[in-house]
N, C-alpha and C positions, 0 to 999 in steps of 0.2 A: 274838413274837406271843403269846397268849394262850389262854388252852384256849377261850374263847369267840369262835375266828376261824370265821367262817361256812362251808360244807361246799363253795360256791358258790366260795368264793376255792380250795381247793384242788384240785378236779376238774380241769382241764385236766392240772398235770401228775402224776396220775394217770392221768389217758388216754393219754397220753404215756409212761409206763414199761409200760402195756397192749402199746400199741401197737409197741414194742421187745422184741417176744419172738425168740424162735431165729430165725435163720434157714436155711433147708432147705436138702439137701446137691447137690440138682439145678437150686438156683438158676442156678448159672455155666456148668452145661451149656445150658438154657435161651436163656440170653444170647447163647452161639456157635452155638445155631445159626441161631435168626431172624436173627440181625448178617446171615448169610448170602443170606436168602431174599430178592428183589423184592417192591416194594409193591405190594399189589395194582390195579388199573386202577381210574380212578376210574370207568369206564363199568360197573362190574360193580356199582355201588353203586345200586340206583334210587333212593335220597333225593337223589342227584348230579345225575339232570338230569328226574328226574320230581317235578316239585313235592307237597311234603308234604301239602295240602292237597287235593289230586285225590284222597288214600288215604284220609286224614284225615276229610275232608267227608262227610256223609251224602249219598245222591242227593234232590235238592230239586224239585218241578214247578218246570217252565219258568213266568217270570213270562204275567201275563195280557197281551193283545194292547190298547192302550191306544185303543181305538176312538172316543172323544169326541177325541181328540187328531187324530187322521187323518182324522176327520168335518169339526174346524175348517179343516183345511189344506187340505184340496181344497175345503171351501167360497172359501176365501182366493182360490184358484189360478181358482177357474172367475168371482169377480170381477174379480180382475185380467185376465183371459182375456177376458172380455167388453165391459170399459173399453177394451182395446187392439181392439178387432175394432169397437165404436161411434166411435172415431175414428179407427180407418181407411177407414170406411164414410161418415164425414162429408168428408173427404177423394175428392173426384171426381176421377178417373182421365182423363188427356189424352191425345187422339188423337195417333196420329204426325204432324204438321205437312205428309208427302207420303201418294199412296197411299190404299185407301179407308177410311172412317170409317162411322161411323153418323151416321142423318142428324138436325138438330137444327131448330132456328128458325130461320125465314127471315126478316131484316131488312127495313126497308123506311123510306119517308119517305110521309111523308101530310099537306099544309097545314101544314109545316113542324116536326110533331114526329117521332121518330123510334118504328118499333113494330114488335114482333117479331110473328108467326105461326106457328102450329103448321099444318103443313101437314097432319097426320093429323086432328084435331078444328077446324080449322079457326080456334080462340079467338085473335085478336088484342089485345096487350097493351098501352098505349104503357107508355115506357120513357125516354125523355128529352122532356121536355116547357118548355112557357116561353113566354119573350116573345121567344127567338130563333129566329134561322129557320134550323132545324135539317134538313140533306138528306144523302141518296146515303152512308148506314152502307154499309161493308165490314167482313167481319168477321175476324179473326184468324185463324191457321190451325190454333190447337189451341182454340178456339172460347171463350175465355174474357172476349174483349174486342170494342169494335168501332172502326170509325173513322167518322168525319162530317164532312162539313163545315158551319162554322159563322158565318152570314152576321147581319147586324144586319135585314134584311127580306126579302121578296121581289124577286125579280127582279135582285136584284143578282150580279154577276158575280166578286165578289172576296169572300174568305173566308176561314178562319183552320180548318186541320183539329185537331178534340177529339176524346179518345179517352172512351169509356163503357165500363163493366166489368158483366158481369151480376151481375143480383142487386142491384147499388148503381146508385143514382141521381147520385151522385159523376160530375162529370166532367173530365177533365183537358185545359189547354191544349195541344196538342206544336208549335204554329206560335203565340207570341205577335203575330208580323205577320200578317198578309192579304196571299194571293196571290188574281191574276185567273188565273181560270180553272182552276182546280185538275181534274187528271184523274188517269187510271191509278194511281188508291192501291191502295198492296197492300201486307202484313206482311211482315215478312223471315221465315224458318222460324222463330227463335225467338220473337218476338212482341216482340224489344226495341226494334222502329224500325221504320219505313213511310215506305217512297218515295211520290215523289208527282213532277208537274212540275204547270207553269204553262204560259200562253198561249203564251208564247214558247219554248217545247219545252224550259224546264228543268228537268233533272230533280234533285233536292233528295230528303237525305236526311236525317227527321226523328228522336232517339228521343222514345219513347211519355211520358215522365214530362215532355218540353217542356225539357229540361237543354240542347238542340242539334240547331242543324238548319243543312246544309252540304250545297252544292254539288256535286253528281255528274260533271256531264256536261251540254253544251249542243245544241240540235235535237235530240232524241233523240224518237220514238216509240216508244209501247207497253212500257217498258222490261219485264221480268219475273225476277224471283229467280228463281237457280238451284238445284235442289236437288240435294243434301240439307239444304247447310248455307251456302246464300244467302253463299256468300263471294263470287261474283259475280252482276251484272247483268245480264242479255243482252238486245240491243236493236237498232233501228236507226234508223240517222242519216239521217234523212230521208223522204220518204215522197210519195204522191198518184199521182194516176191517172197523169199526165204524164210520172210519170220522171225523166230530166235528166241530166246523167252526176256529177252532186256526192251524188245520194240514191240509196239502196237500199242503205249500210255496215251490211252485218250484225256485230255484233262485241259485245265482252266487255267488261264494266271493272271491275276487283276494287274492291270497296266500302271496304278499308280504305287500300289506297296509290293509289285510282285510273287505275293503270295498265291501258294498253286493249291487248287481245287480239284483230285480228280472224279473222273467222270467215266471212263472206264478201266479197268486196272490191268496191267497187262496179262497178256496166257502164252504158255512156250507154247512155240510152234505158229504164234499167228502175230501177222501185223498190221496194223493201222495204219493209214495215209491218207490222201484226197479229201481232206477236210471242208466241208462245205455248210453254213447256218442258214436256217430258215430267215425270210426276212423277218418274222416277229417273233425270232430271236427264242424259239421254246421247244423245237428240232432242230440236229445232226444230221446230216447223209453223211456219211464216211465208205471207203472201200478196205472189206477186209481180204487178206490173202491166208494161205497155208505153204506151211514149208515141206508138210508131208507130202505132196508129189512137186517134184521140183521140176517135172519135164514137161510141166504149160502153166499157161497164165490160171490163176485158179481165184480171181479175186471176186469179190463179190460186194453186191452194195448193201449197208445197212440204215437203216434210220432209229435213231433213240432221242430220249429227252433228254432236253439241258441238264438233266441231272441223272441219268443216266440211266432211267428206269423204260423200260417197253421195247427194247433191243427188239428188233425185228428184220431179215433178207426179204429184199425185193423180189418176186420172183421172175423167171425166163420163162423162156418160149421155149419149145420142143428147137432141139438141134442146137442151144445155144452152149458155150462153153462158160463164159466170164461176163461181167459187167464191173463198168470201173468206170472213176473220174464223173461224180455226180454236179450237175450244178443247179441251184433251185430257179424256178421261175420265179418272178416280180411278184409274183399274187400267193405264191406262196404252196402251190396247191400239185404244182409237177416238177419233174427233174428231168434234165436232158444229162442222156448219159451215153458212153462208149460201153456197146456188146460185141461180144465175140464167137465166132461161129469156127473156127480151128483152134490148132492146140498154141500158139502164138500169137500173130498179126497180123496173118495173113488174108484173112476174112473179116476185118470189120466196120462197121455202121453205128449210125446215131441211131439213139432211143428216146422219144420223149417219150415218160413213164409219168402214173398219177402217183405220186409222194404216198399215198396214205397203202400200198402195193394191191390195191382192188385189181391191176389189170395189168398185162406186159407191155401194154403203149401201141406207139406205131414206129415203124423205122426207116428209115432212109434207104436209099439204095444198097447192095453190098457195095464190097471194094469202094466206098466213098474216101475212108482213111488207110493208112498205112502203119498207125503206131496208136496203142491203147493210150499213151499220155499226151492227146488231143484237148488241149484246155476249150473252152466253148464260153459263149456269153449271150446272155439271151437280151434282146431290144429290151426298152425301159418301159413298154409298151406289152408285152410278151406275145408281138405281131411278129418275128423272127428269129432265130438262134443263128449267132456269128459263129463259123468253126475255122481253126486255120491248121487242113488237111497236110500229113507229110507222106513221104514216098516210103519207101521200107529202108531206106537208109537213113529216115530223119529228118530229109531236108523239106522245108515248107515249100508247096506248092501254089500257095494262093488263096484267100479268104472264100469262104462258101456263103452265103446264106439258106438256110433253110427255115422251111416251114413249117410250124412245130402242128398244127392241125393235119396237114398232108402225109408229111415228109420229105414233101420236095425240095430238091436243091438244086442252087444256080448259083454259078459262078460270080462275085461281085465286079461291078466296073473296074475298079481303081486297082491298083496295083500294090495291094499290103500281101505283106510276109512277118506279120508281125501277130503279138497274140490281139486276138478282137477285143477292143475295148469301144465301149459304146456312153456319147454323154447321153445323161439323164436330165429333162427340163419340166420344169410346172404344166400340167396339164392345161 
């Protein structure tokens, strides 16, 4: 190299002969004795498990509390909150199908259209209207829909039952055929089908959207679902003042296999009719008659169990002749019934009676009806019993209300001739 080698090339090993100076005489004592010692814990070290930065770091204010952020989010929270409570709110609440409800519109038929009534303010609606001749709505039993029958005019005796829905004018076929004489319609608890029969005591079962309608059971009157959950029928084969020893079959027949259960067996000379369940579904009222004096009414009401066991007559009141045509109240606990005070029809009055027969009840005025097969319906409330009164030749006079604590009765507003049918709504 050259005397002009830079200062920069030879520093290193100049530091390097620096750095090789003596070394000291207690170097190797040193050495023996730490070899000796243990290392120390590393938990004795706080950079070991206390982080650097907890010592390191200055203490800093706590950030600010971001309150437009928490502002937007419960805004969020109480729209969604109030979207979910407006359609749950448009969403109406269904009565239990047994048992009591609040009381809603009362049905009716008027010159062939069909129209509801508010029995509090009195306003009647129509609701199915036309060129057909539209009569006798029943209504559902969680009060959503109705039923009717549906004839091409007046006076005719064969008919095809449509079902109406509230709110909509929509109405649906559930019988494409015409039957004569169409009677006792009634909903099954869930409201997916309704019985009915024909003139000839058959009883047919329809569903409501008209997909099918099938054959129950032949002679059958009054049949009635049983609750809670209408998996059977309960009915009887047979019926009339007379008797005979073929009628008075009180008995059962499950709606899905038809298989009959009875429940009372018949006896010559007496018959069975006016069929009526308890709402929890574990008593009968029925009206029995005798053919041994055939020259008055001789019926009488009984109440037994679902299975037939505890038969027991209602009893009357001094001067009374008959009781017939039972219907239960909502609570389960009384019966509105037609009594009789002559040897016919001449004489007779509503009864509200207690179910369990501790007592003869209270009764309406006389002369209120004309004819013992006074069907009745009691509110869904059991604040009033609907009666729709006829003349001694039959022909309906006009819806009653009465008062089943009093026995008062008043003539309703609206103008039905039809049997009382009353909706049932959620408490």
């Amino acid at each position: 190299m050259t005397s002009e080698r830079r200062f920069e090339h030879d520093l290193p090993e100049l530091l390097a002969q620096v750095g090789l100076g003596p070394r000291p005489d207690y170097r190797d004592d040193i050495v023996r004795r730490t070899g000796r010692m243990r290392q120390r814990p590393a938990w004795t070290l706080p950079e070991r498990w206390l982080p650097m930065s907890v010592t390191s770091t200055r203490l800093t204010s706590p950030p600010g509390i971001p309150w437009r952020l928490i502002a937007l989010a419960a805004l969020i929270v109480a729209l969604i909150g109030g979207a979910l409570l407006i359609a749950a709110g448009s969403r109406s609440r269904l009565p239990a199908p047994f048992g009591l409800a609040a009381n809603g519109l009362v049905a009716y038929d008027h010159e062939g259209d069909i129209y509801t009534a508010d029995p509090v303010s009195g306003q009647t609606v129509a609701v199915v209207t036309g060129s057909d001749w539209d009569t006798r709505p029943v209504w559902s039993r969680d009060g959503t829909k109705f039923a009717f029958i549906r004839s091409a005019g007046p006076g005719l005796q064969s008919g095809r039952l449509a079902i109406g829905s509230v709110g909509s004018r929509q109405v649906t076929i559930a019988t494409p055929d015409s039957y004569t004489g169409i009677a006792d319609v009634s909903f099954s608890p869930d409201g997916r089908e309704i019985a009915f029969t024909d003139a000839s005591g058959v009883l047919y079962v329809a569903k409501v959207d008209g997909s099918q309608v099938r054959v129950i059971e032949h002679q059958v009157v009054y049949p009635s679902w049983r609750p809670p959950d209408g998996a059977e029928i309960i009915m009887a084969g047979g019926a009339g003042n007379d008797g005979g020893a073929a009628s008075g079959m009180l008995y059962a027949i499950d709606t899905r296999t038809s298989d009959l259960r009875p429940i009372l067996q018949p006896e010559s000379g007496t018959g069975r009719d006016a069929v009526s369940v308890s709402p929890d579904g574990s008593l009968i009222a029925y009206s029995a008659s005798s053919s041994v004096d055939t020259g008055r009414n001789t019926y009488q009401i009984h109440v037994v169990g679902i299975d037939g066991s505890g038969d027991r007559v209602l009893p009357m009141p001094a001067g009374a002749t008959f009781q017939d045509m039972p219907t239960w109240s909502n609570d389960g606990k009384r019966l509105a019934i037609i009594r009789g005070y002559s040897t016919r029809n001449q004489d007779v009055v509503v009864a509200i009676v207690p179910a369990d027969g501790s007592g003869t009840g209270i009764e309406t005025a006389h002369h209120l009806t004309g004819c013992c097969d006074n069907r009745m319906e009691w509110a869904p409330a059991d604040s009033a019993v609907l009666l729709l009164p006829e003349d001694s030749q039959g022909n309906p006079i006009g819806q009653v209300s009465i008062d089943p604590a009093t026995g008062a009765a008043t003539t309703v507003s609206w103008a039905a001739t039809s049997i009382p049918t009353w909706q049932r709504r959620a408490p």
